[in-house]
C-alpha positions as CSV (number, residue, x, y, z in Angstrom):
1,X,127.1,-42.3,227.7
2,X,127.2,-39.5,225.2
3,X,129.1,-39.2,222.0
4,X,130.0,-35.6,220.5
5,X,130.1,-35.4,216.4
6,X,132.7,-32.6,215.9
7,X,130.9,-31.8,212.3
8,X,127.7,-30.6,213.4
9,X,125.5,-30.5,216.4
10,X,124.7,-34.2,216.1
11,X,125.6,-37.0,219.3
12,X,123.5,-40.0,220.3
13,X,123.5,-41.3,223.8
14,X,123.3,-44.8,225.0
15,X,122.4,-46.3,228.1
16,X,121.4,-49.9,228.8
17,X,117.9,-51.6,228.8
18,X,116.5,-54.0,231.1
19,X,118.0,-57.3,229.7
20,X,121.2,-58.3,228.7
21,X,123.0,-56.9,226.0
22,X,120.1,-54.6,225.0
23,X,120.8,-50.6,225.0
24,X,118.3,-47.5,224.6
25,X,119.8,-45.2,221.9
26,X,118.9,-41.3,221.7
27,X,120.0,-39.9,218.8
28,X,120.2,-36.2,217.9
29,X,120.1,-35.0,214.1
30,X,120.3,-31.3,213.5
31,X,119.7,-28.6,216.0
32,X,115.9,-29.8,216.8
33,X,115.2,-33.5,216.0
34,X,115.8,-35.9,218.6
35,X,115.2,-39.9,217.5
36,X,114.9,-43.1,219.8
37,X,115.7,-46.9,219.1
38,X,116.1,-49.9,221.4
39,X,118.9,-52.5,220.3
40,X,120.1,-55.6,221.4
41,X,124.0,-56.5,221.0
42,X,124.9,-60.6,220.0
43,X,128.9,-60.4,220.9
44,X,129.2,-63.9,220.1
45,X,128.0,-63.6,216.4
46,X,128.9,-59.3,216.3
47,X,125.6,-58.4,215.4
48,X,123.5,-55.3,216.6
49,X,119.5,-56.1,216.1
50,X,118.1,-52.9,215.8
51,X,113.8,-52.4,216.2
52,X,113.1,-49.7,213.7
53,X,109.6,-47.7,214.6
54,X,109.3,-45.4,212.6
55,X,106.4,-43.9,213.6
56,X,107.9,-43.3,216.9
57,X,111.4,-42.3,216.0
58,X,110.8,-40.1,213.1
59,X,113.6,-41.4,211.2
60,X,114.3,-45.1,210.0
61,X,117.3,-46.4,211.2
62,X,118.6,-47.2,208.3
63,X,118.9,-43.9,206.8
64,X,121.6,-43.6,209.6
65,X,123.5,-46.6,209.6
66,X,127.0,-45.3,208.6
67,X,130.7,-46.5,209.0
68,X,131.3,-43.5,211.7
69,X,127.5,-44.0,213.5
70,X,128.3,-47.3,213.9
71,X,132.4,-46.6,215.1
72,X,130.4,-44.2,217.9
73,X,128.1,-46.7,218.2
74,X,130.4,-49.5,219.5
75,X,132.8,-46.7,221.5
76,X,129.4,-45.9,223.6
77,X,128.5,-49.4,224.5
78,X,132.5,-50.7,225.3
79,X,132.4,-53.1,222.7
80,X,135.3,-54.0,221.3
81,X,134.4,-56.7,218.1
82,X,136.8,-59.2,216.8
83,X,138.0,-58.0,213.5
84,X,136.5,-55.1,211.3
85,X,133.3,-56.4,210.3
86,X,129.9,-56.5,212.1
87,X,126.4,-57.8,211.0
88,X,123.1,-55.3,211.5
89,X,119.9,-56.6,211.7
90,X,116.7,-54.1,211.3
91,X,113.3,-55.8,211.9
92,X,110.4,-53.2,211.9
93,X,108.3,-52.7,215.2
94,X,104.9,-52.9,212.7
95,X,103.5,-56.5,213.7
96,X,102.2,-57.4,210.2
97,X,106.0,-56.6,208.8
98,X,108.2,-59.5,209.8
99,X,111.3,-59.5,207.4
100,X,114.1,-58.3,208.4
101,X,117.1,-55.9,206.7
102,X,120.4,-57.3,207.4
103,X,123.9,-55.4,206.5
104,X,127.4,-56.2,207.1
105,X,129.2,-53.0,208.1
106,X,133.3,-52.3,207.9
107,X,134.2,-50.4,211.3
């Protein structure tokens, strides 16, 4: 599923992974960078777990976590979260890093 921004030329796509609850997301930024993340989505505790590689992606995650990225965000994967708050989770894909960033986001 595709998501238009009508600023600029930026959109993500999202399609679902192999297991449950767990997406691919493509996002573009700009007219030439194109970034790549895998998720999983915990409806019972609205939380998106996000796997930042960084090396692989270009861009961290986290520089892009906003209120409207994450409003497209939910449109593209049909979720529809019980009041206006969410919790994101970002663990790094680097095995020797194992903390994680956790957020609470408005939507």
């Amino acid at each position: 599923m595709k998501r238009m921004s009508d600023m600029n030329d930026d959109w993500i796509t999202v399609f679902p992974a192999d297991y449950n609850n767990s997406y691919h997301l493509i996002l573009k930024r700009g007219t030439a960078h194109f970034a790549y993340y895998y998720f999983k989505v915990d409806k019972l505790d609205q939380r998106v777990i996000f796997y930042d590689d960084v090396e692989r992606s270009g861009i961290s995650i986290k520089t892009q976590i906003t209120r409207t990225f994450m409003r497209a965000l939910v449109k593209a994967i049909d979720w529809h979260p019980v009041g206006n708050s969410i919790i994101i989770e970002i663990y790094p894909v680097e095995r020797a890093a194992t903390k994680a960033t956790r957020l609470s986001c408005d939507i």
